[in-house]
C-alpha positions as CSV (number, residue, x, y, z in Angstrom):
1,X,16.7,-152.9,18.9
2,X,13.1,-154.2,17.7
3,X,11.9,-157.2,18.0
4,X,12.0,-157.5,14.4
5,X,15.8,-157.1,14.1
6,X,16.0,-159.7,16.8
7,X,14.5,-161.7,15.0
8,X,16.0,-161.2,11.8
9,X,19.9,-161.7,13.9
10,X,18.6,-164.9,15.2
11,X,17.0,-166.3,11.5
12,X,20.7,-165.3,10.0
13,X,22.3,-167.5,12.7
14,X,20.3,-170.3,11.7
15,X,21.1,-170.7,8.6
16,X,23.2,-173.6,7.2
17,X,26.5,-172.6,7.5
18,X,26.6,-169.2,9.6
19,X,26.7,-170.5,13.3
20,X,30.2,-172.4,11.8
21,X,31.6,-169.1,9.5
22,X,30.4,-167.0,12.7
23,X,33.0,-169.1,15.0
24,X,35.6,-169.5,12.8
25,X,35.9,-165.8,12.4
26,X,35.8,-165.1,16.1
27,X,39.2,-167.2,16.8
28,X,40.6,-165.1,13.8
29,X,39.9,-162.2,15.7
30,X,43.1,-161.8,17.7
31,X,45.5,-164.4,16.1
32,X,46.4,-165.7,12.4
33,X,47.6,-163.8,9.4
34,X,44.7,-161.5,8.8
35,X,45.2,-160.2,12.7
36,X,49.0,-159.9,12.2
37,X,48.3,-157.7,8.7
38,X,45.9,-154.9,10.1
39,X,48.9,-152.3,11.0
40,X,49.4,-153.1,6.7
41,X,46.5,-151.0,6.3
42,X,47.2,-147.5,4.6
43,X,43.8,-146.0,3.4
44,X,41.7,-143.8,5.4
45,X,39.8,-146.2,7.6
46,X,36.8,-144.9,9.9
47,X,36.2,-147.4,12.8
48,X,32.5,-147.6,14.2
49,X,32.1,-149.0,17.5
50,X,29.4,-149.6,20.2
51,X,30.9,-148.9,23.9
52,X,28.3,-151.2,25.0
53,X,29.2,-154.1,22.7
54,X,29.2,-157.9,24.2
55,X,30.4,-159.8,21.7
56,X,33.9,-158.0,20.4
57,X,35.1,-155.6,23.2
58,X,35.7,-152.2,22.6
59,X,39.4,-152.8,23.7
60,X,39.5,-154.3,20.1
61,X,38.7,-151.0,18.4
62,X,41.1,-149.2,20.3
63,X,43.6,-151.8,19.2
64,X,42.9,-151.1,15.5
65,X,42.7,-147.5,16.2
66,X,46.4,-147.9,17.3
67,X,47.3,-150.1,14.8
68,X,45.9,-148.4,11.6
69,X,47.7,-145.4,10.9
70,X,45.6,-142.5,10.5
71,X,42.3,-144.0,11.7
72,X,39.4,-142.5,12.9
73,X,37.8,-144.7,15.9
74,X,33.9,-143.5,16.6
75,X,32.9,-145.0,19.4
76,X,29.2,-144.8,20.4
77,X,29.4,-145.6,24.6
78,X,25.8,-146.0,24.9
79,X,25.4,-148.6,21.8
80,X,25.7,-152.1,21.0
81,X,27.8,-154.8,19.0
82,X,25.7,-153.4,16.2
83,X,25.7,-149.5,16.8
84,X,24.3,-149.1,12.5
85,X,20.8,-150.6,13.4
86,X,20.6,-149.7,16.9
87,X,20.9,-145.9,15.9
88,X,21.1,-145.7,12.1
89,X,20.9,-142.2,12.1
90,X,23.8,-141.5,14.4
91,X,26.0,-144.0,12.8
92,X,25.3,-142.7,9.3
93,X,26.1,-139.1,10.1
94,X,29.7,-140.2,11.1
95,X,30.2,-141.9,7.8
96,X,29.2,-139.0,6.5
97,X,31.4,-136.6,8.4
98,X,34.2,-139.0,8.1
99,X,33.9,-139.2,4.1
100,X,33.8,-135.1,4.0
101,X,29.8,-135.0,2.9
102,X,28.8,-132.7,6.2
């Protein structure tokens, strides 16, 4: 990542309000109702994932992989918890593979 997009991550986090939403969205993660719908899902879903990532663990993916029926789990080993700006051009030619445009 730049330094820019560093800095931009760490401006959003100061803002009033995020650093709360931010941590109230992490304990949803793996409890509560919107953790016990995901295997409800039943559209075509394409799940991006950095192997590398920190902050949600990749075992999360897999566990939506599993859960949402006909999924398609990309998993990028060498990128980040944000593997669309670390390598924008990798990321967006699985979209586009994924959505039938390659």
């Amino acid at each position: 990542m730049t330094p820019e997009q560093i800095d931009r991550s760490v401006a959003l986090m100061q803002r009033a309000g995020n650093r709360r939403a931010l941590l109230a969205r992490a304990r949803q993660r793996r409890t509560g109702i919107l953790a016990e719908r995901i295997p409800e899902l039943k559209l075509p879903t394409l799940i991006l994932w950095g192997g590398r990532d920190r902050l949600i663990p990749p075992e999360d993916a897999e566990r939506f992989h599993r859960e949402i029926a006909g999924s398609t789990l990309m998993m990028f080993e060498d990128l980040g918890h944000a593997p669309e700006e670390e390598d924008p051009a990798r990321t967006a030619a699985a979209v586009k593979q994924f959505l039938g445009m390659e």
